[in-house]
Structures are given as structure tokens and as C-alpha cells.
C-alpha positions as a Python dict, from the first residue, in 0.01 Angstrom:
ca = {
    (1, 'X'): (0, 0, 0),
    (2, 'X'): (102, 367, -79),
    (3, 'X'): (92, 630, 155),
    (4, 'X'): (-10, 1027, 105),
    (5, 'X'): (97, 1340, 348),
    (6, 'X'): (-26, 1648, 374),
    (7, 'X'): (148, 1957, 518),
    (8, 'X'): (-43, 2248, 673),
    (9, 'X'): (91, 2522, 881),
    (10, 'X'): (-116, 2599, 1176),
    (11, 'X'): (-87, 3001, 1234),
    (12, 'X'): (-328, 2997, 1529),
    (13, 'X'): (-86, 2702, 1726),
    (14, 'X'): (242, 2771, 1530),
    (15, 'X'): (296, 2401, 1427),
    (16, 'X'): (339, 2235, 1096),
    (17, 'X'): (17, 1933, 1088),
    (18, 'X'): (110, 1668, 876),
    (19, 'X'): (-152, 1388, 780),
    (20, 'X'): (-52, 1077, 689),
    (21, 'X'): (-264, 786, 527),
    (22, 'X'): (-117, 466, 471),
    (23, 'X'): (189, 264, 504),
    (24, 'X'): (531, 414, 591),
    (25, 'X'): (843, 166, 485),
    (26, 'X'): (1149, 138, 331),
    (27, 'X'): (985, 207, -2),
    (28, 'X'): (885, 579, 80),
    (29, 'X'): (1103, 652, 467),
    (30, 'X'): (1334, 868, 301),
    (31, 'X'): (1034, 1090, 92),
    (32, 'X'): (847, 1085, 483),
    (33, 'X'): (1196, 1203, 638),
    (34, 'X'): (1280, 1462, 340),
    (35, 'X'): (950, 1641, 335),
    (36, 'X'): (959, 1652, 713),
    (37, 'X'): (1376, 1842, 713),
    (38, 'X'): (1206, 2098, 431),
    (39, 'X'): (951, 2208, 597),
    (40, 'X'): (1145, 2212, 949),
    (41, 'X'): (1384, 2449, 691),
    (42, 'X'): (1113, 2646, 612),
    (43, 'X'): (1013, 2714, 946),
    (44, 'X'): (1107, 2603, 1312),
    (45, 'X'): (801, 2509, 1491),
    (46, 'X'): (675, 2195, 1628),
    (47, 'X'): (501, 1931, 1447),
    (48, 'X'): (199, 1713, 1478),
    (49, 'X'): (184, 1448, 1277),
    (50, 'X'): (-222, 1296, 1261),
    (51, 'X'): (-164, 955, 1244),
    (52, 'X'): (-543, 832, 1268),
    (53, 'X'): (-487, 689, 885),
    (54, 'X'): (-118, 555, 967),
    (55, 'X'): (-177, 171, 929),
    (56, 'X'): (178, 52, 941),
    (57, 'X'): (529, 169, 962),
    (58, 'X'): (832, 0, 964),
    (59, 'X'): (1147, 23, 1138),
    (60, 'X'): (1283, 265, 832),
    (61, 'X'): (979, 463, 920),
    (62, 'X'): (1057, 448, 1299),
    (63, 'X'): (1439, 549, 1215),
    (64, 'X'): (1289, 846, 996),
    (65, 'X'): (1084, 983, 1228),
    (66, 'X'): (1345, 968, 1502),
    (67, 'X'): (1600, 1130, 1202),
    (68, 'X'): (1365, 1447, 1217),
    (69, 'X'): (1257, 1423, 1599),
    (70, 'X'): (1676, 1466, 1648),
    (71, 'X'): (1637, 1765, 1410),
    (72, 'X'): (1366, 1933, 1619),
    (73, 'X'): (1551, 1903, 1945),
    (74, 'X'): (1828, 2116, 1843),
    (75, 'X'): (1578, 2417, 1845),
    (76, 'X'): (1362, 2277, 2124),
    (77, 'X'): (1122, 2203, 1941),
    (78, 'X'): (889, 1882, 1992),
    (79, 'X'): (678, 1554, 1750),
    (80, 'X'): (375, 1514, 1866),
    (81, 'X'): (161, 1160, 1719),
    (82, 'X'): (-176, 1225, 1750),
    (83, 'X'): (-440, 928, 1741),
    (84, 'X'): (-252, 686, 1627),
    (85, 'X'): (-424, 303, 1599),
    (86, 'X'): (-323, 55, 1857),
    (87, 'X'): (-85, -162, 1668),
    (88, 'X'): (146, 188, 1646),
    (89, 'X'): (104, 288, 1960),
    (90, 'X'): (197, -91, 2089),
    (91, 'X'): (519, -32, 1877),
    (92, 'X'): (611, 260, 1996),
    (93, 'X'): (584, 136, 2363),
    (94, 'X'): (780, -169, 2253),
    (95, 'X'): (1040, 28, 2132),
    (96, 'X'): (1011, 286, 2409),
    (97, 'X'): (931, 548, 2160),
    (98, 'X'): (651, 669, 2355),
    (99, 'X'): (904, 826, 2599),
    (100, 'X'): (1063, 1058, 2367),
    (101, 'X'): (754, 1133, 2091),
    (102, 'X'): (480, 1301, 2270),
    (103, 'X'): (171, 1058, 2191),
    (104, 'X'): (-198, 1242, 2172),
    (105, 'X'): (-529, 1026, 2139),
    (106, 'X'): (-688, 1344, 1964),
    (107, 'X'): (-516, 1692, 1792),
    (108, 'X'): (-755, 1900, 2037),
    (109, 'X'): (-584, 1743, 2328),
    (110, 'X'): (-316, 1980, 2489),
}
């Protein structure tokens, strides 16, 4: 399965929202990691990534995201994974991701 992201900047919360539907693997992990550094380029703020459509990612994925979560430290910023399904949120608790990636069962939660 292919994935699809969309990019939105939030003015009113000052945060990049990125949507995700789909798979993230070894096939598309680097396209997921580069969009992520550009926009982090184009402006450092935090982002939330809406992972509600996120059905799988793989370690490649995992390593990607924790590529740009490095990035976003070195400005303070934070990645926030909203709603993500059950199996991800099992994996990141595995891995002990859920420690260092903030982890949000809805994008109104604060």
C-alpha cells in the first residue's frame, strides 16, 4: 500500500500538521523524512503528525521519524503523534518510543 501526506501550517498554534494515510516503509522513509527536514527548513516550529490513517510503519519509518525528531531538538522544538491506531502505539511502547515522541489520542488534546 502507498501512503499520502499532507502539510499544513497551523498560524493559530504555530505548528506544521502533517496527515498521513497509509503505510510508511522502506519504499517511501526517506520521501516521509525529506519532506519533514524541508519544511522544518522552512520554518522552526513543532510538528503534529495525525496519524489516525497511519496503518503501518516500519522500522525505516521508525528510524525516519526519530531522524527528524533529532532535528527538532536542536531548536527545542517537539513531535507530537496524534491518534494513532493501537498496533502503532503498541510499537512505539515496545520500542520505548513513547518516551521521547509526545503521543496524543486526539489533535484537540493539549
Amino acid at each position: 500500500m502507498d501512503y499520502s501526506m499532507q502539510s499544513k501550517y497551523d498560524s493559530d498554534g504555530n505548528y506544521w500538521l502533517i496527515t498521513i494515510t497509509g503505510e510508511i516503509d522502506i519504499f517511501n522513509s526517506q520521501d516521509f523524512k525529506t519532506v519533514l527536514l524541508n519544511l522544518i527548513e522552512e520554518k522552526e516550529i513543532n510538528i503534529k503528525i495525525d496519524c489516525e490513517n497511519l496503518k503501518y510503519i516500519d522500522s525505516t519509518g521508525l528510524a525516519a521519524l526519530i531522524a527528524v525528531l533529532k532535528r527538532t531538538k536542536e531548536y527545542n522544538g517537539e513531535i507530537t503523534l496524534l491518534r494513532p491506531k493501537a498496533n502503532l502505539e503498541k510499537l512505539f511502547k515496545i520500542t520505548n518510543l513513547d518516551k521521547v515522541f509526545n503521543i496524543e489520542g486526539d489533535e484537540n488534546e493539549q
